[in-house]
NUVO-236296 format. One record per atom (N, C-alpha, C, O): atom name; x, y, z; residue in three letters. Coordinates in steps of 0.05 Angstrom, whole numbers. Layout:
REM NUVO-236296
+----+--------+--------+--------+-----+
!  a !     px !     py !     pz !   r !
+----+--------+--------+--------+-----+
! CA !      X !      Y !      Z ! ala !
...
+----+--------+--------+--------+-----+
//
This chain:
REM NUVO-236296
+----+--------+--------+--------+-----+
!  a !     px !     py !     pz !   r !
+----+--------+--------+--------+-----+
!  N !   -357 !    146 !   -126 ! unk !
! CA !   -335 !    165 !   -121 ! unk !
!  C !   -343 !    183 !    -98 ! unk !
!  O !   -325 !    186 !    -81 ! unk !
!  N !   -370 !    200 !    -92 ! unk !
! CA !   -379 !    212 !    -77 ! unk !
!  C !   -378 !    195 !    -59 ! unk !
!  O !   -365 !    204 !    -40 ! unk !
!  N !   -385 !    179 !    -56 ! unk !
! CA !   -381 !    162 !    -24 ! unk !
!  C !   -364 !    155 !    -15 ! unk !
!  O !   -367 !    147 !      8 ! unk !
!  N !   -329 !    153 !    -29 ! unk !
! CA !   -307 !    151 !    -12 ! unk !
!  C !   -297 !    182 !     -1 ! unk !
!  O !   -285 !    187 !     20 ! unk !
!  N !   -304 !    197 !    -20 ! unk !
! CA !   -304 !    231 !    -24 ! unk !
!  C !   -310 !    228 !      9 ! unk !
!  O !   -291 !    226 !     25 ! unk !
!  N !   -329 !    228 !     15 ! unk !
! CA !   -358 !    242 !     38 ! unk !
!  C !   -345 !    222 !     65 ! unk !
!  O !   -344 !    232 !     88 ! unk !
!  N !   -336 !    192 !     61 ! unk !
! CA !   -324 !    178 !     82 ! unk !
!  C !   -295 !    181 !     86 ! unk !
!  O !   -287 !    175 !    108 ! unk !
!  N !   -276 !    189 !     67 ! unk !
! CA !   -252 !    206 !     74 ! unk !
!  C !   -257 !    223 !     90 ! unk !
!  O !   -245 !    221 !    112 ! unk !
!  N !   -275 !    243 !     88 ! unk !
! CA !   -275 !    273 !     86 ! unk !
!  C !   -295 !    271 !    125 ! unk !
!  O !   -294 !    288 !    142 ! unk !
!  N !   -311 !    245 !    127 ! unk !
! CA !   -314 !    248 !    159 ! unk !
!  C !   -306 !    225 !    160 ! unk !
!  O !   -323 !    208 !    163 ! unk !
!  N !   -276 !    214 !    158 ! unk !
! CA !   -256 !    196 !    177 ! unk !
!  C !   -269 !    164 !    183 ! unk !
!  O !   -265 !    148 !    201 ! unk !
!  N !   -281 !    162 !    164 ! unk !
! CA !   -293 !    143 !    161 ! unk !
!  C !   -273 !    115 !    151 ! unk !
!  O !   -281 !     92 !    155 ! unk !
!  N !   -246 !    121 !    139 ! unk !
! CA !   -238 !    104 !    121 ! unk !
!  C !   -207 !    113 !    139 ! unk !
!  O !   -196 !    134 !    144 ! unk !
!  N !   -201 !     82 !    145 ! unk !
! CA !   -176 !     80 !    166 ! unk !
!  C !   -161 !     54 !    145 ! unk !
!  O !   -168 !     31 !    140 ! unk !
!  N !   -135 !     73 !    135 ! unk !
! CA !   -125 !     58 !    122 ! unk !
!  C !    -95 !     45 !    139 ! unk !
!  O !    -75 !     38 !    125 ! unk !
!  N !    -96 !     42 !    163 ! unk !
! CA !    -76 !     21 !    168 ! unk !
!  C !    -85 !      2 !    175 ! unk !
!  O !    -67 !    -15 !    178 ! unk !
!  N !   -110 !     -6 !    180 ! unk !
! CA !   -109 !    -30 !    175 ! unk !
!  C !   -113 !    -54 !    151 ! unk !
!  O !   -113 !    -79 !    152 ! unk !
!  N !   -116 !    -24 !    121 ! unk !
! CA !   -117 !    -44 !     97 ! unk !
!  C !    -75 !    -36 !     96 ! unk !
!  O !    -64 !    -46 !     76 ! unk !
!  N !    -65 !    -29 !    105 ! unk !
! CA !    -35 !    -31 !    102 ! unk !
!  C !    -14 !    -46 !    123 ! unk !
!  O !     10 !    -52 !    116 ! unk !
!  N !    -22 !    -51 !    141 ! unk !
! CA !    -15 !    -67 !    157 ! unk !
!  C !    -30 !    -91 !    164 ! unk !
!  O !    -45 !    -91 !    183 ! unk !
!  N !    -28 !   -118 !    147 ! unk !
! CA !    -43 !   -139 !    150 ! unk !
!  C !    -23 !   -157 !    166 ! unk !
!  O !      1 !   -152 !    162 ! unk !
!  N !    -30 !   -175 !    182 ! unk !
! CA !    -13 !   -198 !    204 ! unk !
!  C !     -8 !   -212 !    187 ! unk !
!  O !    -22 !   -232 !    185 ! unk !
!  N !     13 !   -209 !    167 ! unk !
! CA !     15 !   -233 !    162 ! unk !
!  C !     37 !   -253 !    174 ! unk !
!  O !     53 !   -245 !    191 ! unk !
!  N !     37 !   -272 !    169 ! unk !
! CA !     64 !   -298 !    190 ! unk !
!  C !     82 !   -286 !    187 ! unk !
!  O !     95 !   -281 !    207 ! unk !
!  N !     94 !   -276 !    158 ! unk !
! CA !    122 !   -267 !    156 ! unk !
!  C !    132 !   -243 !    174 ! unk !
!  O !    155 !   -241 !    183 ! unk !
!  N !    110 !   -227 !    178 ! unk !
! CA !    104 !   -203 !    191 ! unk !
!  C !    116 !   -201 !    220 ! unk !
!  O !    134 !   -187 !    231 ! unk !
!  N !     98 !   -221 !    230 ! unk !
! CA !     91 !   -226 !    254 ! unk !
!  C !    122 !   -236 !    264 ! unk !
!  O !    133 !   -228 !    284 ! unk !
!  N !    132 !   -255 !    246 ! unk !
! CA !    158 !   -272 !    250 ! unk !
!  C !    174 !   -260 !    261 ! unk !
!  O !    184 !   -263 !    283 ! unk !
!  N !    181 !   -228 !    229 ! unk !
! CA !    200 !   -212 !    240 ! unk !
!  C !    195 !   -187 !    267 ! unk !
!  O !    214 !   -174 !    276 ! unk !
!  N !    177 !   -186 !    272 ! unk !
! CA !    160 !   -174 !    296 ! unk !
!  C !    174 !   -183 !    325 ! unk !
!  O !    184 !   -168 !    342 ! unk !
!  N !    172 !   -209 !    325 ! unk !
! CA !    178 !   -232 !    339 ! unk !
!  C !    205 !   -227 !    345 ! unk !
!  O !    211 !   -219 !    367 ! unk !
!  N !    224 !   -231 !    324 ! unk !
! CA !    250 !   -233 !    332 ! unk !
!  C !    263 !   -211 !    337 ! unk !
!  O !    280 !   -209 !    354 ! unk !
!  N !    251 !   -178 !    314 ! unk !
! CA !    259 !   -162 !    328 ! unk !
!  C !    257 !   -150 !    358 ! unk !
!  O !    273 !   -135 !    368 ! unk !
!  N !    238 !   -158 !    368 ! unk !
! CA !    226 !   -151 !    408 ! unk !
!  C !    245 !   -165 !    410 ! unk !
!  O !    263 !   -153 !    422 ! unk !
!  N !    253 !   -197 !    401 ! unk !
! CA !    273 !   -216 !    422 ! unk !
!  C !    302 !   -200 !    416 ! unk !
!  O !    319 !   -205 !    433 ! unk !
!  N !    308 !   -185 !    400 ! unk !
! CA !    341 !   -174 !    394 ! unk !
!  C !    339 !   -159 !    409 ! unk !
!  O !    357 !   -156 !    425 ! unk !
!  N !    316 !   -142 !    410 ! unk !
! CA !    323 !   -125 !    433 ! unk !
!  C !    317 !   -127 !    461 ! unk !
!  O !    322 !   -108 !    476 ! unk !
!  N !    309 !   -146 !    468 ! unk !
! CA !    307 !   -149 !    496 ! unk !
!  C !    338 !   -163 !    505 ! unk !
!  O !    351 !   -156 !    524 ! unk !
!  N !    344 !   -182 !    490 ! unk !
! CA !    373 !   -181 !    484 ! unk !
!  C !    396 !   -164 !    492 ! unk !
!  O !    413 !   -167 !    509 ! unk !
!  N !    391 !   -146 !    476 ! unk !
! CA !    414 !   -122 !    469 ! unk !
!  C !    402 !   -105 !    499 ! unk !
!  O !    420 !    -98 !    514 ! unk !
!  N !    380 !   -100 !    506 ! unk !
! CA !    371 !    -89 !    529 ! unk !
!  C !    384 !    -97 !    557 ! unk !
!  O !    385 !    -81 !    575 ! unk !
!  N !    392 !   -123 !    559 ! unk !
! CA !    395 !   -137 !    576 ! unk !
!  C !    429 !   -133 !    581 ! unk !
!  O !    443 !   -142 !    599 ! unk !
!  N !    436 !   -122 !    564 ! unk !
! CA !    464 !   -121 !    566 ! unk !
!  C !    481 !    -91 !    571 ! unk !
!  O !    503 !    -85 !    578 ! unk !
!  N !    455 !    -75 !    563 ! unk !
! CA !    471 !    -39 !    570 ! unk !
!  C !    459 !    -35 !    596 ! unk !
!  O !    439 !    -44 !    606 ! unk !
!  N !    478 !    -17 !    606 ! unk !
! CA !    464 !     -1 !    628 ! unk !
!  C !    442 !     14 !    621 ! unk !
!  O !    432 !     15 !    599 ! unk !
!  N !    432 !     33 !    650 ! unk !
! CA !    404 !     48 !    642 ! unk !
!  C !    421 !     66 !    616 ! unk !
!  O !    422 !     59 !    593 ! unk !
!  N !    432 !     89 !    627 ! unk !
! CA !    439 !     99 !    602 ! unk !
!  C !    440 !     96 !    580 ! unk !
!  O !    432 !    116 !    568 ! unk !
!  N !    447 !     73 !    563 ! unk !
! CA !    454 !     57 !    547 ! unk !
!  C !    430 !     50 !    536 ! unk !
!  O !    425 !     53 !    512 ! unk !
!  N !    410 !     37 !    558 ! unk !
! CA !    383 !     28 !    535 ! unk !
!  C !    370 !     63 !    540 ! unk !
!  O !    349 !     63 !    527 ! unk !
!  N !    371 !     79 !    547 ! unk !
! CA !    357 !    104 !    538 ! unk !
!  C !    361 !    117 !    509 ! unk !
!  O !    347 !    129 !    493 ! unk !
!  N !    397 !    106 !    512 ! unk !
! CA !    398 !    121 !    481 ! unk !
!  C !    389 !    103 !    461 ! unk !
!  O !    382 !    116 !    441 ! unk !
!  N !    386 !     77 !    459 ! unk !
! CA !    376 !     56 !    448 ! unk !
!  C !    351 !     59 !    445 ! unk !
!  O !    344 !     52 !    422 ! unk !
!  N !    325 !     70 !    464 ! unk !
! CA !    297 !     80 !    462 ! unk !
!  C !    298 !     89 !    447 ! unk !
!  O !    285 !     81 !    427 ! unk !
!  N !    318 !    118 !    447 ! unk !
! CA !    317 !    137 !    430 ! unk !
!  C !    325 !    144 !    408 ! unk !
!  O !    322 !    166 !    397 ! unk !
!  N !    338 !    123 !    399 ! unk !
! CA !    350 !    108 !    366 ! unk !
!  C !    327 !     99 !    357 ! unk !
!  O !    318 !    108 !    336 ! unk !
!  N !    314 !     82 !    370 ! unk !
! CA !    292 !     62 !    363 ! unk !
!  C !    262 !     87 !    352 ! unk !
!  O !    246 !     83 !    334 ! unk !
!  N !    262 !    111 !    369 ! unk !
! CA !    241 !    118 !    366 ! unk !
!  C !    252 !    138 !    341 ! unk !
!  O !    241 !    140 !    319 ! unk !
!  N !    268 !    148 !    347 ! unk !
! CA !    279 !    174 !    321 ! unk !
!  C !    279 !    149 !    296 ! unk !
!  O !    275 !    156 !    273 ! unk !
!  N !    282 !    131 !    300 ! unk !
! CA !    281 !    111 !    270 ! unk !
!  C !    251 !    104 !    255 ! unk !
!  O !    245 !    101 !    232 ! unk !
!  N !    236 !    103 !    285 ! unk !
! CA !    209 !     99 !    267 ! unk !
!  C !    202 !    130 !    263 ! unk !
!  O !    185 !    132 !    246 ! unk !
!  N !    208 !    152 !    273 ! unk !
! CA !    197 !    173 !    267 ! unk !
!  C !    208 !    172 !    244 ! unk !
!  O !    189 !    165 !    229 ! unk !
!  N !    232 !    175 !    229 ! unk !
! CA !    236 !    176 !    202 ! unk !
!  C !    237 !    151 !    177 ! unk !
!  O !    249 !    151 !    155 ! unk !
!  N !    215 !    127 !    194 ! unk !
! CA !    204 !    111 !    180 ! unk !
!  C !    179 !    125 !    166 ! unk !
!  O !    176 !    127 !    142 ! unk !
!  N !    158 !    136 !    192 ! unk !
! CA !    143 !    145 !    186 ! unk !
!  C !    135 !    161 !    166 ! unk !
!  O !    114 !    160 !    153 ! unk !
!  N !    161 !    182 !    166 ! unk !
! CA !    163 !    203 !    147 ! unk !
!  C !    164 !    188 !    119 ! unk !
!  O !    146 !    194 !    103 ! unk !
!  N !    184 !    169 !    112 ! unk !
! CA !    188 !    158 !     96 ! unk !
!  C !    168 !    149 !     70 ! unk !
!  O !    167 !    152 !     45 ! unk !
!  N !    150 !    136 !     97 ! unk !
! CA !    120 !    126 !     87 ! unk !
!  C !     99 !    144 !     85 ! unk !
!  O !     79 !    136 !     72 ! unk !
!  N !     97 !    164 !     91 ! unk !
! CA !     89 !    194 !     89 ! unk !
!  C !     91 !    195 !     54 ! unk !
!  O !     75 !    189 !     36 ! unk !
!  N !    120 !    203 !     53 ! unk !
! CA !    133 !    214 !     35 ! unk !
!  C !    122 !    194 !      6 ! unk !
!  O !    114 !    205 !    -14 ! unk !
!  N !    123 !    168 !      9 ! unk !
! CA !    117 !    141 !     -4 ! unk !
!  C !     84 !    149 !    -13 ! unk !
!  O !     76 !    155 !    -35 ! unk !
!  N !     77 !    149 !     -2 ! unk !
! CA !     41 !    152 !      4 ! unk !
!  C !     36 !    174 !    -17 ! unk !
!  O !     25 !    168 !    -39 ! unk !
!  N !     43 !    199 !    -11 ! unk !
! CA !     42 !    223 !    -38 ! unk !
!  C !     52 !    213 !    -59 ! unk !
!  O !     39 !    216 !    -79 ! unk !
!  N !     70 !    203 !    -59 ! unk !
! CA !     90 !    195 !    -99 ! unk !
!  C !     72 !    174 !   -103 ! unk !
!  O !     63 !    169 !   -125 ! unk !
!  N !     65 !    161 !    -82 ! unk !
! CA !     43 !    134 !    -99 ! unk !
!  C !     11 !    155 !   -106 ! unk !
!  O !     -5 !    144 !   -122 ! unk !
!  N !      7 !    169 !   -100 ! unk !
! CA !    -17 !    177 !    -94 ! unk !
!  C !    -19 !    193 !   -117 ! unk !
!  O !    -39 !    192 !   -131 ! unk !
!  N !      4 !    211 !   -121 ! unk !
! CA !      8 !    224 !   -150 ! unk !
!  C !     12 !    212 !   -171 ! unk !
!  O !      6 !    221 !   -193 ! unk !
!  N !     27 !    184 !   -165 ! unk !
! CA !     37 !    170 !   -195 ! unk !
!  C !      1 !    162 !   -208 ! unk !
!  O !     -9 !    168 !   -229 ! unk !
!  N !     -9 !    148 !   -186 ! unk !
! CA !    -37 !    137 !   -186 ! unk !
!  C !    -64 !    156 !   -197 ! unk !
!  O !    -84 !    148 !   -209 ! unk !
!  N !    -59 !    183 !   -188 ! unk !
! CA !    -73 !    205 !   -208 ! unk !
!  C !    -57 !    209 !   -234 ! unk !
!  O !    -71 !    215 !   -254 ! unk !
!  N !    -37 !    207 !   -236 ! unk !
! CA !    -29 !    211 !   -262 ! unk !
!  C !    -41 !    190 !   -284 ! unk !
!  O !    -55 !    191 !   -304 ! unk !
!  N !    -28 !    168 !   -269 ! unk !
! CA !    -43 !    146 !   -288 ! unk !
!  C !    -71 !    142 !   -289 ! unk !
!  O !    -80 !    123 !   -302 ! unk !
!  N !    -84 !    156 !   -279 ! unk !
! CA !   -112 !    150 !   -283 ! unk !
!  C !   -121 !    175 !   -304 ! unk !
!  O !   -136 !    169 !   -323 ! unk !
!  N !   -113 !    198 !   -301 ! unk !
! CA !   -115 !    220 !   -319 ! unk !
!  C !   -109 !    206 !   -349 ! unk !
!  O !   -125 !    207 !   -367 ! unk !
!  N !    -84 !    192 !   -348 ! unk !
! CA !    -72 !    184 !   -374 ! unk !
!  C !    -94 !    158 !   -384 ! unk !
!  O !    -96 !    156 !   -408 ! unk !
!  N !   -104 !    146 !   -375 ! unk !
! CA !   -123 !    127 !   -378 ! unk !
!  C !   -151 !    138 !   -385 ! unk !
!  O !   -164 !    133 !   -406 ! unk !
!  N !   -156 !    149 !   -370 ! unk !
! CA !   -180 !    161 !   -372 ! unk !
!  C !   -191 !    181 !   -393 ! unk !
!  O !   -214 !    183 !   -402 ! unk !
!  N !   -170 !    193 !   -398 ! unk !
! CA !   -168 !    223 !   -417 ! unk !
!  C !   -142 !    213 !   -434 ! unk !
!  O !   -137 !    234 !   -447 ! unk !
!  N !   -127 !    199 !   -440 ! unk !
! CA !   -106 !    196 !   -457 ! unk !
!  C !    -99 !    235 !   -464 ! unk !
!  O !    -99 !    251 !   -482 ! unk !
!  N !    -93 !    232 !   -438 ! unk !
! CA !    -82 !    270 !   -433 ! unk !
!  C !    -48 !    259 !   -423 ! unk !
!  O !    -44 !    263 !   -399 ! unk !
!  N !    -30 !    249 !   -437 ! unk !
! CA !     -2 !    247 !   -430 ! unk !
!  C !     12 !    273 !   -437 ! unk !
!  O !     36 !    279 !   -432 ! unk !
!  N !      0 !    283 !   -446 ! unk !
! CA !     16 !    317 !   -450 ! unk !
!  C !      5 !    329 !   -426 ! unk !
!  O !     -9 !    349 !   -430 ! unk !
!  N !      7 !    325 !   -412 ! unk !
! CA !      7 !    328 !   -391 ! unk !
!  C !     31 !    331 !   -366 ! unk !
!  O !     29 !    345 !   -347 ! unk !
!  N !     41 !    322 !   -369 ! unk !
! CA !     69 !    311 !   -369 ! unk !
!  C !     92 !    333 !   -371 ! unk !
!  O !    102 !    342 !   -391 ! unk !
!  N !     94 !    338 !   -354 ! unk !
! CA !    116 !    371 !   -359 ! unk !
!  C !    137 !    367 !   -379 ! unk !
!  O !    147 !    385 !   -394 ! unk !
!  N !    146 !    333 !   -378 ! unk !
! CA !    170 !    331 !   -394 ! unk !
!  C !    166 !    309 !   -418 ! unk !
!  O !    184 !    296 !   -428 ! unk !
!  N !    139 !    306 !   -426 ! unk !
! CA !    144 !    282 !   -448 ! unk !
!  C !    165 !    272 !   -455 ! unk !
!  O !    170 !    249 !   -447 ! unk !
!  N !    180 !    283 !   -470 ! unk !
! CA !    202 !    275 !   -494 ! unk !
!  C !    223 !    257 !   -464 ! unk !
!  O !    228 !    233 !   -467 ! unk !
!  N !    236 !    274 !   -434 ! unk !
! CA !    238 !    265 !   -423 ! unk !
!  C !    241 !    231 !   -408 ! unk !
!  O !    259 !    215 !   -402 ! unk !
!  N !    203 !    236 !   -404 ! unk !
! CA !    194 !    212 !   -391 ! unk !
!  C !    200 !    185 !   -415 ! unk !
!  O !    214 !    165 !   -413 ! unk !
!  N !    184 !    194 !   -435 ! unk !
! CA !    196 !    171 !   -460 ! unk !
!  C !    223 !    159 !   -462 ! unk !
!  O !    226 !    137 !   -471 ! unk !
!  N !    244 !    173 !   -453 ! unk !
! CA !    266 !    164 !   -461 ! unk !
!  C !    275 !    155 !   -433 ! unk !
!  O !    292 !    138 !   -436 ! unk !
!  N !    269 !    160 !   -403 ! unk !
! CA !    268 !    142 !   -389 ! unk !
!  C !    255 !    123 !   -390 ! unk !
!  O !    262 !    103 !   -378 ! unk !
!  N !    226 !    121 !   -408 ! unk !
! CA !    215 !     90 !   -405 ! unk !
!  C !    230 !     77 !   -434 ! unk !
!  O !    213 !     68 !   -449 ! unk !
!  N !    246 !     75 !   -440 ! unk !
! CA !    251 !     58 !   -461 ! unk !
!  C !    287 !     50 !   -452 ! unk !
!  O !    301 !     32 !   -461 ! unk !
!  N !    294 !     71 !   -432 ! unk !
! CA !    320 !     60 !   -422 ! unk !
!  C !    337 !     57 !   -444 ! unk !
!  O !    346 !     35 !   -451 ! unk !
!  N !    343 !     77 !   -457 ! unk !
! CA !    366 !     81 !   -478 ! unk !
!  C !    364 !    113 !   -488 ! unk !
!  O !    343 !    125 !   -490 ! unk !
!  N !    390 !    124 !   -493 ! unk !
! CA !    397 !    150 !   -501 ! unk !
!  C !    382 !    160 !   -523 ! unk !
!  O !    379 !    142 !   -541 ! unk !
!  N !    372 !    184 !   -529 ! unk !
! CA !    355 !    195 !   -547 ! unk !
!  C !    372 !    202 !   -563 ! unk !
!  O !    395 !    211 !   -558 ! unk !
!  N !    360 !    196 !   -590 ! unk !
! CA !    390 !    206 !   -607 ! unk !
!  C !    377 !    215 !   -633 ! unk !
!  O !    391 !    224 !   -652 ! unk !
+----+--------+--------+--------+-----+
//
């Protein structure tokens, strides 16, 4: 544990490339999206593909965020469950009675 601790902590541990692997499927849609848009590029004026840049980039910026956002809820669900495993500490849990009755998917009665 101290040694991912100490290689987090000096930048040692680069996780896009365990999140972004090549795979064919990947690559495929990679592929065809550059060809749509060279496409679609080929058909606006300058104007036109600027605002198109700038669709394209404001989209991955709030991809980014997205996956940001993704990264913490996985990161918390993943401490939770390990607390609950580890320590069978589920009172823990701000809302027991709650969470139970969403995991069983039927009205508390």
């Amino acid at each position: 544990m101290y040694s991912t601790l100490i290689n987090l902590f000096n930048e040692n541990i680069n996780l896009t490339k365990r999140i972004l692997p090549d795979f064919p499927l990947q690559q495929h849609y990679r592929n065809e999206c550059d060809k749509l848009k060279q496409q679609l590029n080929s058909s606006l004026n300058e104007e036109e593909q600027l605002l198109l840049e700038e669709l394209l980039e404001t989209s991955a910026y709030e991809g980014t965020y997205n996956d940001y956002e993704a990264f913490i809820a996985g990161f918390r669900l993943a401490s939770l469950l390990m607390v609950e495993v580890f320590h069978n500490q589920d009172h823990l849990l701000e809302n027991k009675e709650q969470y139970l009755r969403h995991f069983i998917h039927r009205p508390y009665s």
